[in-house]
C-alpha positions in Angstrom: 51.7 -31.8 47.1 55.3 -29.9 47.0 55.1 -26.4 49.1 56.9 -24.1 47.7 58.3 -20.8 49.2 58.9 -17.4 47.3 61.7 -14.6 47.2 60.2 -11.2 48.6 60.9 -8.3 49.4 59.9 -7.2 53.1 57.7 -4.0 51.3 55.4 -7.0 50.2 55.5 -8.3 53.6 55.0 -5.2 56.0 54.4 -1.8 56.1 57.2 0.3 57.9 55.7 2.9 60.0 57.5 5.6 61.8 57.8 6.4 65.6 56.8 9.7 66.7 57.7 12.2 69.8 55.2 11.6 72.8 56.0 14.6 74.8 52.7 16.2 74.0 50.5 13.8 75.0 49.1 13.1 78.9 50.4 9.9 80.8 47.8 6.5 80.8 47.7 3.0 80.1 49.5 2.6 76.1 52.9 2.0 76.6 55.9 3.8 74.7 58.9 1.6 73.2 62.2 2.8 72.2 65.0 0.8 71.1 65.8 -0.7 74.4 62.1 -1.5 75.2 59.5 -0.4 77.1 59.8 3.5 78.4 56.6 5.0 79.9 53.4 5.0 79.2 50.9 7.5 77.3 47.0 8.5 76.8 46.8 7.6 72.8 48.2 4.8 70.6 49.8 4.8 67.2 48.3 1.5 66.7 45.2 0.5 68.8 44.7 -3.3 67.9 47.3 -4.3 65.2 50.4 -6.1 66.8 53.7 -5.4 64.7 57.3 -6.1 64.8 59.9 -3.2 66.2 63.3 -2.3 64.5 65.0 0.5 65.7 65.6 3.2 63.2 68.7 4.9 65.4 70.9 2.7 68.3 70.0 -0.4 68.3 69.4 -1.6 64.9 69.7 -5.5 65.6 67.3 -6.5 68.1 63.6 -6.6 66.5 60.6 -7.7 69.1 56.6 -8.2 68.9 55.2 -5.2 70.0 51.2 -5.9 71.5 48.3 -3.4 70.2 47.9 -0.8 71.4 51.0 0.6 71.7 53.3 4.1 70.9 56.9 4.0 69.5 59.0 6.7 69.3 60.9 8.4 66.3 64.2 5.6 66.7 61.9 2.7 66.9 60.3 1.7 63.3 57.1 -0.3 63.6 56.3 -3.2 60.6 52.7 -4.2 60.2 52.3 -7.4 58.5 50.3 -7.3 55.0 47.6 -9.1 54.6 48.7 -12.7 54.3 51.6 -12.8 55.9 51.7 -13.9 59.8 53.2 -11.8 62.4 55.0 -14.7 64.2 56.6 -16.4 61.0 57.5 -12.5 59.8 59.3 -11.7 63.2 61.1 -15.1 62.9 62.8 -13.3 59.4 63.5 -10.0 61.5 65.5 -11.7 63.9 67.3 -14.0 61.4 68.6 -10.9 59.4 72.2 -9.4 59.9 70.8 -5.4 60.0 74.1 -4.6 61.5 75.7 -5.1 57.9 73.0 -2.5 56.6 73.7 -0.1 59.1 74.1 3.2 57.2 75.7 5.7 59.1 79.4 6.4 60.2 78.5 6.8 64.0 75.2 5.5 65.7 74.1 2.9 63.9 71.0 3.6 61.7 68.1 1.8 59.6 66.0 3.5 56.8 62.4 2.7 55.5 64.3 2.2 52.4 67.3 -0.4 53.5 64.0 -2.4 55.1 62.0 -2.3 52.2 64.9 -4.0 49.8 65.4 -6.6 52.1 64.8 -10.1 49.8 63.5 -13.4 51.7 62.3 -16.9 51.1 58.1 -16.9 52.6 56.1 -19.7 52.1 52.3 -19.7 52.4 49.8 -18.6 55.2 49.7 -21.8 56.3 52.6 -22.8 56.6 54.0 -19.7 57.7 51.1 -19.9 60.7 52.5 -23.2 61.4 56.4 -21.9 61.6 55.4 -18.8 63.5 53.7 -20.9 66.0 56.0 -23.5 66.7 58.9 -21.0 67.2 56.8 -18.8 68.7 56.0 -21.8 71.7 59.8 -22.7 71.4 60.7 -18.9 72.3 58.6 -18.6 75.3 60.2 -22.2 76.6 63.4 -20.9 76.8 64.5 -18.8 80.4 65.0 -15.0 80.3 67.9 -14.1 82.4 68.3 -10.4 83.1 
């Protein structure tokens, strides 16, 4: 049996949500993330048990990571929750293989739109296999040394 894979757009893939300003609400256990990471952390979540990719809106444009439910991003950091079908893992392995430097749409900090995302074509294969990609590289990411 030949697997074959199919050109998408990511707006079949995931759903871009926006960040939002935290100031108003008290300090607990959620944590915020900006475009450099983790910030503080906050009382309520904009997700409470959906995992999804971050992709900063404003600043840095170029480094996408997994973000773990429940969390809070704010208004530079986009959050992408996968559709149904499509596996987190596999769908972050795109994000990070995308130039989103050469779709940067501004003259002076870089910057993303829902819209530049959205039109973004790629080659997706099924769940399964996609399950079996996003785990494998998934396993090979956490092999490999940090250094800070």
């Amino acid at each position: 049996m030949k697997l074959t894979w199919e050109q998408r757009k990511l707006e079949n893939i995931v759903e871009v949500c926006s960040g939002r300003d935290y100031k108003h609400l008290e300090a607990g256990n959620i944590p915020v993330y900006g475009t450099g990471g983790y910030m503080l952390s906050v009382s309520e979540a904009l997700s409470y048990d959906v995992d999804a990719i971050g992709i900063g809106r404003k600043g840095t444009i170029d480094k996408p990571y997994i973000l773990k439910a429940p969390f809070w991003t704010v208004d530079t950091l986009f959050y992408c929750i996968c559709k149904e079908g499509h596996n987190l893992n596999f769908v972050y392995d795109i994000f990070q293989n995308i130039n989103w430097k050469a779709m940067d749409e501004s003259t002076g900090v870089p910057s993303l739109s829902k819209t530049t995302i959205n039109k973004v074509k790629t080659l997706i294969p099924s769940y399964l296999e996609q399950e079996k990609i996003g785990k494998y590289f998934s396993c090979l990411d956490g092999s490999i040394p940090k250094f800070v």
